[in-house]
Biopython code that builds the backbone (N, CA, C, O; Angstrom):
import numpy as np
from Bio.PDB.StructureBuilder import StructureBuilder

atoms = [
    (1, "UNK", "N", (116.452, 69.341, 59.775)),
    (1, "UNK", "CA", (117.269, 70.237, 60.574)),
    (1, "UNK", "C", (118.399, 70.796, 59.723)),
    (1, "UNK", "O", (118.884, 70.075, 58.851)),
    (2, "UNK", "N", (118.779, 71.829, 59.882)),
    (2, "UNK", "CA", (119.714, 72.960, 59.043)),
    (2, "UNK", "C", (121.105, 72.253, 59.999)),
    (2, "UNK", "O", (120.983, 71.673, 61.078)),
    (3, "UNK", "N", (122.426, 72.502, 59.236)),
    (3, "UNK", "CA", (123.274, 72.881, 59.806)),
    (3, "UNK", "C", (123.556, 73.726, 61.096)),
    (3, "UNK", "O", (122.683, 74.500, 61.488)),
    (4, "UNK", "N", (124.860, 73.596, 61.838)),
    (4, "UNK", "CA", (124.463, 74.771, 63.193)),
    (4, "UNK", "C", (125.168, 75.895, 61.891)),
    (4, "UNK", "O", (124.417, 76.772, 61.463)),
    (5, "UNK", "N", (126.515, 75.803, 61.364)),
    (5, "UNK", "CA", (126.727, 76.910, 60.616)),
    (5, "UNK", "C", (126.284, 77.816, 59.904)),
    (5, "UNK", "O", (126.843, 78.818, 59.458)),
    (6, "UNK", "N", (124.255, 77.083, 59.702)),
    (6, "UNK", "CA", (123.494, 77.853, 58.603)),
    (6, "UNK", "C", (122.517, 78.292, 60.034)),
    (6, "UNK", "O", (121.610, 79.124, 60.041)),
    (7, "UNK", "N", (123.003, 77.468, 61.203)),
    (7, "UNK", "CA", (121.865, 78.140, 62.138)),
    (7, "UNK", "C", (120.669, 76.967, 62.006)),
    (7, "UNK", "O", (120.325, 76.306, 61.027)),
    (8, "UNK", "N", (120.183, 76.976, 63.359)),
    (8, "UNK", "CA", (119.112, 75.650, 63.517)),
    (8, "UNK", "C", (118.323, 76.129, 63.768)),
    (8, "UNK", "O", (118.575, 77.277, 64.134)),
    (9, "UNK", "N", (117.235, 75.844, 63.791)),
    (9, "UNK", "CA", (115.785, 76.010, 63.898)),
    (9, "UNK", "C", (115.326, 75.194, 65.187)),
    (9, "UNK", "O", (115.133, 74.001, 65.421)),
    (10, "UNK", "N", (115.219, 76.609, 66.061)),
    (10, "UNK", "CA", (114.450, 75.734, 67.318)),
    (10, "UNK", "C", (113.371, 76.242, 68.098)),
    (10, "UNK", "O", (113.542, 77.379, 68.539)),
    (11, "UNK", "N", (112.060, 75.540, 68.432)),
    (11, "UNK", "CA", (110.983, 76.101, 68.592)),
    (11, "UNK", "C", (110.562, 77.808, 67.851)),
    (11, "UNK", "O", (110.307, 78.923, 68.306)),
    (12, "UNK", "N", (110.640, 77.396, 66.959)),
    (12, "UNK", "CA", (110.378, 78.243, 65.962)),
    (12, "UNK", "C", (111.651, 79.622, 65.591)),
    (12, "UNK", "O", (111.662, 80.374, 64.616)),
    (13, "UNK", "N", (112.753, 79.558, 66.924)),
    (13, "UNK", "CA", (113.594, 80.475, 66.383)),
    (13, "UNK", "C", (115.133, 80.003, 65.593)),
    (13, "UNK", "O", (115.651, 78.921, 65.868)),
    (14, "UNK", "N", (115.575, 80.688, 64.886)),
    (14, "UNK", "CA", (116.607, 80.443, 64.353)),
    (14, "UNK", "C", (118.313, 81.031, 65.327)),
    (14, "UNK", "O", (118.698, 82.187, 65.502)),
    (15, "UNK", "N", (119.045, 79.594, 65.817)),
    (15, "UNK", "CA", (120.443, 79.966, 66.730)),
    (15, "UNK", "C", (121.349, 79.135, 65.795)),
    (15, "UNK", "O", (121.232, 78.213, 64.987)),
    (16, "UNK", "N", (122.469, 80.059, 66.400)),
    (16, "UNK", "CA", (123.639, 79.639, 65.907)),
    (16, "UNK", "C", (124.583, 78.930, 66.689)),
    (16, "UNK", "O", (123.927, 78.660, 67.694)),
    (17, "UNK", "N", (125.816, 78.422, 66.864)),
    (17, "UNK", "CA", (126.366, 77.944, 67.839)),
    (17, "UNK", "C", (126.741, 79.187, 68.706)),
    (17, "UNK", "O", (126.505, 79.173, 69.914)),
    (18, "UNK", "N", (127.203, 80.038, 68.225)),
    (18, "UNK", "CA", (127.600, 81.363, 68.683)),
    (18, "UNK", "C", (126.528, 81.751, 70.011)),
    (18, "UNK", "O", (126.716, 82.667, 70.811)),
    (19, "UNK", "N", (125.591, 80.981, 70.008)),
    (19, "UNK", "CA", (124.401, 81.835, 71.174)),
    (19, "UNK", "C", (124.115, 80.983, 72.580)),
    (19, "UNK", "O", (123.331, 81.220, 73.499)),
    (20, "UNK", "N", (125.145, 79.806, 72.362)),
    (20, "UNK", "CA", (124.947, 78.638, 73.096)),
    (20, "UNK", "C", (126.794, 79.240, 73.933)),
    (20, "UNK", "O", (127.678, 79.713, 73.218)),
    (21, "UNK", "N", (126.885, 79.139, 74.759)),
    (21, "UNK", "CA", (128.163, 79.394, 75.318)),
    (21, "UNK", "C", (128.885, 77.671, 76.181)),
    (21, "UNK", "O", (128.317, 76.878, 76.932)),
    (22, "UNK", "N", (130.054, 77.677, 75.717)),
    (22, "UNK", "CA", (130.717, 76.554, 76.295)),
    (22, "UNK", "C", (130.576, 76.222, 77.629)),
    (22, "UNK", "O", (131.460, 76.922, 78.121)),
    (23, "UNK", "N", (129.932, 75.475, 78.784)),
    (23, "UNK", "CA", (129.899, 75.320, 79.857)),
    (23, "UNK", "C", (131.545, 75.310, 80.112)),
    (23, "UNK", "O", (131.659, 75.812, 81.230)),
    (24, "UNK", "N", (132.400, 75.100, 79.796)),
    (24, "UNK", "CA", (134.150, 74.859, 80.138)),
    (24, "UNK", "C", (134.328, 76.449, 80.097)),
    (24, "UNK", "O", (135.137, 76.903, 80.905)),
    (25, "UNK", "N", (133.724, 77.274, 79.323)),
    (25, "UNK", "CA", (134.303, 78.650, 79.292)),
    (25, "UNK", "C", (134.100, 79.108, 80.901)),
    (25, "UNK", "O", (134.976, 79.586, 81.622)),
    (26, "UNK", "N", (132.969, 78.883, 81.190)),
    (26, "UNK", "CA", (132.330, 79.827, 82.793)),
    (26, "UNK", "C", (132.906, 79.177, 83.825)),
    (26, "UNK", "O", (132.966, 79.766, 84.904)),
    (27, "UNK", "N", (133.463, 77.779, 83.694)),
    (27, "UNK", "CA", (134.101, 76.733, 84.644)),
    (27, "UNK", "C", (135.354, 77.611, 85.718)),
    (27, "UNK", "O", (136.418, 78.031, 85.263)),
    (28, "UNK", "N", (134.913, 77.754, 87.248)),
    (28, "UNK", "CA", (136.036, 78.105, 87.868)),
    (28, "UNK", "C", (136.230, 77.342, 88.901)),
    (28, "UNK", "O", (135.432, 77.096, 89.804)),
    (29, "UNK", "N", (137.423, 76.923, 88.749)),
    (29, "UNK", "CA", (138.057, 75.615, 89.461)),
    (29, "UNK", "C", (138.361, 76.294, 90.680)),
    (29, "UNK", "O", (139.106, 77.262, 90.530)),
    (30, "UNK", "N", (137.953, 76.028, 91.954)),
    (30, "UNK", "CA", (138.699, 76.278, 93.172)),
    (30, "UNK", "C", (139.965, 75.843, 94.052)),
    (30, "UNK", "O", (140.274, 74.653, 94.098)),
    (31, "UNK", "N", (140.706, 76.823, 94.758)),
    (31, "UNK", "CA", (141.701, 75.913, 95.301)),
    (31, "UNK", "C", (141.496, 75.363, 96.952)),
    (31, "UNK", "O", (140.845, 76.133, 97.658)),
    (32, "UNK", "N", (141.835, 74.519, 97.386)),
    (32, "UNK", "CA", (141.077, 74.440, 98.744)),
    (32, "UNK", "C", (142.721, 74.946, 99.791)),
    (32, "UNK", "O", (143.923, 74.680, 99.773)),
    (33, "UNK", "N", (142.052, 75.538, 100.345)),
    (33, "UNK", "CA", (142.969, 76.499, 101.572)),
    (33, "UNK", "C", (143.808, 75.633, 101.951)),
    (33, "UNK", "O", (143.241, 74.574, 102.218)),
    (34, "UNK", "N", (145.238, 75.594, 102.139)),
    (34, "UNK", "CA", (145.561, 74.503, 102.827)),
    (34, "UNK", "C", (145.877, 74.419, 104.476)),
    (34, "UNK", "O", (146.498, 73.495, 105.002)),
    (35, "UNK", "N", (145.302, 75.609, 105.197)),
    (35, "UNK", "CA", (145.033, 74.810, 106.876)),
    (35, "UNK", "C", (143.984, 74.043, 106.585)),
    (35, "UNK", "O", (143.881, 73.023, 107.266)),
    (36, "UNK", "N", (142.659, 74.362, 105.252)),
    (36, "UNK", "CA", (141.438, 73.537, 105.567)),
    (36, "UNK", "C", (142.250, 71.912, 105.778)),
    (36, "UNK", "O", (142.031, 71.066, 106.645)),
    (37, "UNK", "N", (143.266, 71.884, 104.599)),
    (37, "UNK", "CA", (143.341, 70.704, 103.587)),
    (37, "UNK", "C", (143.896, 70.086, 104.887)),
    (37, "UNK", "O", (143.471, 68.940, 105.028)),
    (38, "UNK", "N", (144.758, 70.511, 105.935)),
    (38, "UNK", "CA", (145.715, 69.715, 106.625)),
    (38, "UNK", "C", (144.329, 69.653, 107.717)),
    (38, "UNK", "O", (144.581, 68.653, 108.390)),
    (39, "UNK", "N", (143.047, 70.202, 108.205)),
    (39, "UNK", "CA", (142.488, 69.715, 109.171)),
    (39, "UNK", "C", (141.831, 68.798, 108.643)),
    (39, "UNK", "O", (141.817, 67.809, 109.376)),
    (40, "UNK", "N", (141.092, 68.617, 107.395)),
    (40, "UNK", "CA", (141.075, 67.725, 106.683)),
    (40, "UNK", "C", (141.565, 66.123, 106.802)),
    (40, "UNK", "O", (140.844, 65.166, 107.084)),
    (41, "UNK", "N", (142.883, 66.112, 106.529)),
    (41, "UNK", "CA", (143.523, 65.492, 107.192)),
    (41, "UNK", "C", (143.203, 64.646, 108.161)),
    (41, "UNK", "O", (142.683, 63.530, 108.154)),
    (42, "UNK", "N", (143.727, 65.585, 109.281)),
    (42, "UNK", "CA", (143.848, 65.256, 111.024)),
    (42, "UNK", "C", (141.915, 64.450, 111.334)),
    (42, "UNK", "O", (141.548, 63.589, 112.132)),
    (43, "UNK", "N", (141.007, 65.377, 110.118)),
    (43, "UNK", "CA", (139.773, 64.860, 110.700)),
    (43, "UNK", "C", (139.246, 63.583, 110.501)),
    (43, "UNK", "O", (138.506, 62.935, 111.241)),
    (44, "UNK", "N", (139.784, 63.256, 109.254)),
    (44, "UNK", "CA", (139.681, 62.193, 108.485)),
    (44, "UNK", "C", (140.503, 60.762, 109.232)),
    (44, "UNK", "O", (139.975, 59.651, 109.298)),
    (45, "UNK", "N", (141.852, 61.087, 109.739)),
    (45, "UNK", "CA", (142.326, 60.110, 110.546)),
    (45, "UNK", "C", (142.517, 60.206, 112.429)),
    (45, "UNK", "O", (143.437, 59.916, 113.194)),
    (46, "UNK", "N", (141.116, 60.772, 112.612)),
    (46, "UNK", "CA", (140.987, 61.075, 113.729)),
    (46, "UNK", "C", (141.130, 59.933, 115.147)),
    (46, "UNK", "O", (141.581, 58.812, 114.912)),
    (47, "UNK", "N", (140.921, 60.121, 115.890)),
    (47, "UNK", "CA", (141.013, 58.419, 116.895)),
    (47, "UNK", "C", (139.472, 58.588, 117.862)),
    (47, "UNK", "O", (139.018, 57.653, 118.520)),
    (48, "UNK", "N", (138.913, 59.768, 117.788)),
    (48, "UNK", "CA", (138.323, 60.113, 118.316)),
    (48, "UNK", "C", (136.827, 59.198, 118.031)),
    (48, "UNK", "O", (136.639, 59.099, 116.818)),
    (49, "UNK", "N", (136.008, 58.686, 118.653)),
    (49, "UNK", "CA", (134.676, 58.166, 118.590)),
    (49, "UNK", "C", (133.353, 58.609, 118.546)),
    (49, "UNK", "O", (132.334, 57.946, 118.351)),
    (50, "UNK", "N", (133.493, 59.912, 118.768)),
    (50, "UNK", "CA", (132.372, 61.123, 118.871)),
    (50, "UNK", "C", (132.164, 61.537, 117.168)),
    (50, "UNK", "O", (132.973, 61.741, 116.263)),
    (51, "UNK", "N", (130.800, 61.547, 117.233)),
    (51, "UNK", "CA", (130.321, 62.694, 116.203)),
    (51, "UNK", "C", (131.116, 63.371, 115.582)),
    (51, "UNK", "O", (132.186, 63.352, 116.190)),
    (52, "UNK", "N", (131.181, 64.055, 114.557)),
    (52, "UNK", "CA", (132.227, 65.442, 114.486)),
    (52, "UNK", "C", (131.457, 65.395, 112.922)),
    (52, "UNK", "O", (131.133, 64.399, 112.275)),
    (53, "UNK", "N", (131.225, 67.510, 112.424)),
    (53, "UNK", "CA", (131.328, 67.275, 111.186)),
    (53, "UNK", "C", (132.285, 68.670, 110.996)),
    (53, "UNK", "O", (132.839, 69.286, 111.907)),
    (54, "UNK", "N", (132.315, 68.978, 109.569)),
    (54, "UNK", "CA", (133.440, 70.082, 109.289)),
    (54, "UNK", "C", (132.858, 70.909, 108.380)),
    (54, "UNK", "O", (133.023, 70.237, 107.362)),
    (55, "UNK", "N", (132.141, 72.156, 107.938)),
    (55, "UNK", "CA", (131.235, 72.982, 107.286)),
    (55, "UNK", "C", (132.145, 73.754, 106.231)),
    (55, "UNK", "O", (132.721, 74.738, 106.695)),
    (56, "UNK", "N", (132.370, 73.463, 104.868)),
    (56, "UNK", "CA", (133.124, 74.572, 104.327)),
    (56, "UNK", "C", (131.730, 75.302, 103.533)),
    (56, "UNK", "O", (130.529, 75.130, 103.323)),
    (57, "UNK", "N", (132.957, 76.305, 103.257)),
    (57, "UNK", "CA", (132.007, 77.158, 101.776)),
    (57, "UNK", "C", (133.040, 77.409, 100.791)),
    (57, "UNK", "O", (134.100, 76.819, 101.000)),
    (58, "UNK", "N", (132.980, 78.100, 99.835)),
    (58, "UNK", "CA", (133.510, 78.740, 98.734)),
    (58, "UNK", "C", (133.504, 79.919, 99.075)),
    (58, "UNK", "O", (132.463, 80.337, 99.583)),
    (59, "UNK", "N", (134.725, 80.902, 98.901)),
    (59, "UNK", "CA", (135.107, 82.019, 99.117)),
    (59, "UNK", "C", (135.431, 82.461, 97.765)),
    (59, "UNK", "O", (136.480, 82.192, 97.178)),
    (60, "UNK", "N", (134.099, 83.418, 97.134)),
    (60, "UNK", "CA", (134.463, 83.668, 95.763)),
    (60, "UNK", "C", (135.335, 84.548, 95.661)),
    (60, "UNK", "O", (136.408, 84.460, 95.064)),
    (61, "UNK", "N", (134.862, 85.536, 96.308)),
    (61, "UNK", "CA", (136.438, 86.938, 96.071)),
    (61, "UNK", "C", (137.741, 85.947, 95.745)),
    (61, "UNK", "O", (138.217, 85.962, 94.609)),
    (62, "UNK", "N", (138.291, 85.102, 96.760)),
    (62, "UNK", "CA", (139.378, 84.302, 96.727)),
    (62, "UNK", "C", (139.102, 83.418, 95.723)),
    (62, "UNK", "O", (140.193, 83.234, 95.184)),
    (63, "UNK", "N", (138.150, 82.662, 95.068)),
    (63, "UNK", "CA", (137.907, 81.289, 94.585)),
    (63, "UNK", "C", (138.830, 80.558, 95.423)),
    (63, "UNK", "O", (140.025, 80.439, 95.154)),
    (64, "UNK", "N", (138.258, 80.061, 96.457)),
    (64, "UNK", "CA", (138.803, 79.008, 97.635)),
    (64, "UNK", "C", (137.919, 78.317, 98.230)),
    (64, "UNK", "O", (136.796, 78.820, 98.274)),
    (65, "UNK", "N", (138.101, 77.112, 98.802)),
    (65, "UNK", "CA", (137.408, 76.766, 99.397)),
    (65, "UNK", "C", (138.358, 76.712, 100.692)),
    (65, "UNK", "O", (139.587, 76.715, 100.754)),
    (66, "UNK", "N", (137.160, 76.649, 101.945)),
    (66, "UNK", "CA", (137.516, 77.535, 103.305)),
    (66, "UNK", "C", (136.596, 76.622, 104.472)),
    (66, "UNK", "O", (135.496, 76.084, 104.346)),
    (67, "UNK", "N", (137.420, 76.682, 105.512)),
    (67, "UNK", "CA", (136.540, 76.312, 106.800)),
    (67, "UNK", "C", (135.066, 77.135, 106.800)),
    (67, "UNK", "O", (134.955, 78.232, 106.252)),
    (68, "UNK", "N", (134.237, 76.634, 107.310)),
    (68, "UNK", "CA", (133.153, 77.605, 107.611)),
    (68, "UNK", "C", (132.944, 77.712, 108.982)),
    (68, "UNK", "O", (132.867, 78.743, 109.651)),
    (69, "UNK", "N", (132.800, 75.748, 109.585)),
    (69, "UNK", "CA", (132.188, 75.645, 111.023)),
    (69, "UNK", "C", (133.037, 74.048, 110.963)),
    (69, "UNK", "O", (133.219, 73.239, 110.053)),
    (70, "UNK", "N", (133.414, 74.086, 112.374)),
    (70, "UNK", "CA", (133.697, 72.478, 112.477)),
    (70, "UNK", "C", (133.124, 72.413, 113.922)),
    (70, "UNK", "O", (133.306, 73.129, 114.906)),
    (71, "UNK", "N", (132.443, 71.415, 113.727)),
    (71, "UNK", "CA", (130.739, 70.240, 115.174)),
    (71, "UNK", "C", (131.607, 69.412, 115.688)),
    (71, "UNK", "O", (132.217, 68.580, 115.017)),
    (72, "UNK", "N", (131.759, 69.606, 117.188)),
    (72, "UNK", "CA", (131.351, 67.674, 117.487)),
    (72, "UNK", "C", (130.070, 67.894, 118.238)),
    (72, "UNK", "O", (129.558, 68.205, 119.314)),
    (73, "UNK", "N", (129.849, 67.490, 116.826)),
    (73, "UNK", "CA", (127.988, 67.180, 116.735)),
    (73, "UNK", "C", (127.214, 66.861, 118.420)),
    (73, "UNK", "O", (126.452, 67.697, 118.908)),
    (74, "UNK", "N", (127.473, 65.878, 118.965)),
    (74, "UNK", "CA", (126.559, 65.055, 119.530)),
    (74, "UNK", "C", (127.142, 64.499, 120.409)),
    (74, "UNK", "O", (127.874, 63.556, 120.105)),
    (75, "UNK", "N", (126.984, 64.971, 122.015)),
    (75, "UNK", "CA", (126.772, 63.714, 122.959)),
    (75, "UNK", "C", (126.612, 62.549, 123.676)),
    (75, "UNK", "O", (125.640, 62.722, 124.411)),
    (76, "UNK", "N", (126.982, 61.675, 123.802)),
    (76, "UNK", "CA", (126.331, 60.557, 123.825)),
    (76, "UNK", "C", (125.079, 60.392, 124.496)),
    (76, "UNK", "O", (124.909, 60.766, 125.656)),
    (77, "UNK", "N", (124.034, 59.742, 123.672)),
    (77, "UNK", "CA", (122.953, 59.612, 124.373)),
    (77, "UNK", "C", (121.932, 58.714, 124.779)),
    (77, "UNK", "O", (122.106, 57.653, 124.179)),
    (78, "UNK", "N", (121.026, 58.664, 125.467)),
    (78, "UNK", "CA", (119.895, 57.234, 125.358)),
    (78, "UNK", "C", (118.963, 57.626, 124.631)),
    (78, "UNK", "O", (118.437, 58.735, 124.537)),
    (79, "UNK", "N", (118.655, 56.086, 123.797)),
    (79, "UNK", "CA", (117.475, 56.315, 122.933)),
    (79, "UNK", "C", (116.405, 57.273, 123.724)),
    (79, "UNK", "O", (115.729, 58.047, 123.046)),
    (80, "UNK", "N", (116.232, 57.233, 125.209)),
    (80, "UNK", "CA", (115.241, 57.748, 125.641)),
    (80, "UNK", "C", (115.415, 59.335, 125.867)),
    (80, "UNK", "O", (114.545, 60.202, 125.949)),
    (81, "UNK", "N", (116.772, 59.435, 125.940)),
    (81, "UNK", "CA", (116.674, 61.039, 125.960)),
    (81, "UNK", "C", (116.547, 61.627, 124.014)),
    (81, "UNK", "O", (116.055, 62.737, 123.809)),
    (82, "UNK", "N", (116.802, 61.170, 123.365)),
    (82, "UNK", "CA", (116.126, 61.439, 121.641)),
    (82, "UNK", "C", (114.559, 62.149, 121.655)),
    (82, "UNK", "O", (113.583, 61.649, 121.096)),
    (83, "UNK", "N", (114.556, 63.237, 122.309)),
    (83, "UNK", "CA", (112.618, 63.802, 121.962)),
    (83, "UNK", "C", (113.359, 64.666, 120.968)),
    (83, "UNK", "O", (114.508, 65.044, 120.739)),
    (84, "UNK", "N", (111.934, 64.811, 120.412)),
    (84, "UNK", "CA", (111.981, 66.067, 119.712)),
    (84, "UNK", "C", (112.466, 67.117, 119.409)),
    (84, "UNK", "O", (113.008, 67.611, 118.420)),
    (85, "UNK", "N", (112.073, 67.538, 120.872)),
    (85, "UNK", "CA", (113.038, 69.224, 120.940)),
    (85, "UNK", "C", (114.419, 69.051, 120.885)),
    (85, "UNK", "O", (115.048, 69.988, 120.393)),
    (86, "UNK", "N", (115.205, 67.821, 121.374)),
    (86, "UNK", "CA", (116.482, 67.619, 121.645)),
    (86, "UNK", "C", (117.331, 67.466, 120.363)),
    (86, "UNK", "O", (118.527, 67.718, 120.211)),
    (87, "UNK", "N", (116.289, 66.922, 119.341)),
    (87, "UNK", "CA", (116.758, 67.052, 118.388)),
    (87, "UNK", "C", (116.969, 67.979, 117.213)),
    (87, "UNK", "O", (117.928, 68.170, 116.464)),
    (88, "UNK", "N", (115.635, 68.540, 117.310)),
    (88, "UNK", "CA", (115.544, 70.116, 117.089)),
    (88, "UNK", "C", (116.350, 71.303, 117.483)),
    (88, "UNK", "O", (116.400, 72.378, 116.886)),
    (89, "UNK", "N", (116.937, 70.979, 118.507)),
    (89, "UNK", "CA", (117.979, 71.858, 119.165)),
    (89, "UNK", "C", (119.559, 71.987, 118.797)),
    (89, "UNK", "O", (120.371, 72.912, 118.832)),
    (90, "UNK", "N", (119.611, 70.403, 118.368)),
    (90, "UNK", "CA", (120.850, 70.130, 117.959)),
    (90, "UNK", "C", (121.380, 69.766, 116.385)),
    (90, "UNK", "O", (122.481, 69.526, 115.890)),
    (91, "UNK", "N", (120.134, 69.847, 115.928)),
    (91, "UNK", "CA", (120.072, 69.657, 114.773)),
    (91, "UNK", "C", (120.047, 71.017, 113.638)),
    (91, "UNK", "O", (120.338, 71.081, 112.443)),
    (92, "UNK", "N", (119.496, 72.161, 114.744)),
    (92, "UNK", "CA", (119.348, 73.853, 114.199)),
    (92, "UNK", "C", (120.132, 74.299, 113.468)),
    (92, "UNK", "O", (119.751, 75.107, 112.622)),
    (93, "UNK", "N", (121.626, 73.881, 113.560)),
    (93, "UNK", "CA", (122.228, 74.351, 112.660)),
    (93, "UNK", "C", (122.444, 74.014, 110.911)),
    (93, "UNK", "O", (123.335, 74.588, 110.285)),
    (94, "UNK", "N", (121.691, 73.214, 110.383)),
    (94, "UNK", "CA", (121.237, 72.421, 109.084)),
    (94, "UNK", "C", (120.688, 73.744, 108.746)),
    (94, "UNK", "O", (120.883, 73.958, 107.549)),
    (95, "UNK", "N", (119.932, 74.950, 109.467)),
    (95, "UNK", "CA", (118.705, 75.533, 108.470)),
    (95, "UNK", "C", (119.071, 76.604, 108.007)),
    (95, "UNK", "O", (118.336, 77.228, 107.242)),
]
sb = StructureBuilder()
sb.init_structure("model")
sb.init_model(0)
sb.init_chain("A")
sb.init_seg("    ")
for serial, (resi, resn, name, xyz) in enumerate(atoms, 1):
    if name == "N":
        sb.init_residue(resn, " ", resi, " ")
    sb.init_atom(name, np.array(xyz, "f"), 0.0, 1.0, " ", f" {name:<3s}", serial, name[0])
structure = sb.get_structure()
């Protein structure tokens, strides 16, 4: 194997470091919103016993991260009411 400065030899072509780009260069750090950060919070030390989840995304225009959707998921229920469809129904929003 050559030096990278003379250029390496790989599957038959010749690169330099120059053609490989720093993963740290493209790296963009987001900031997270802070109403998310304070519901965050409140969700995390909740008192509540129910289900619950909280949906963010990334807001690139902004580079932020952002509420998307916040669930309380689920009902209480009997194993016997658990069919299929019921779950399929409530579960729809995953797709």
């Amino acid at each position: 194997m050559e030096d990278w400065g003379q250029g390496r030899l790989w599957g038959g072509e010749r690169f330099s470091e120059d053609d490989f780009e720093d993963p740290s260069d493209s790296l963009v750090v987001c900031e997270v919103d802070p109403e998310l950060k304070e519901k965050l919070r409140k969700f995390r030390f909740r008192k509540e016993t129910d289900n619950a989840a909280i949906i963010m995304k990334v807001d690139k225009d902004r580079q932020m991260v952002v509420l998307e959707e916040e669930f309380q998921v689920f009902e209480i229920r009997t194993t016997d009411d658990l069919t299929e469809a019921w779950l399929q129904e409530k579960l729809s929003f995953f797709r």
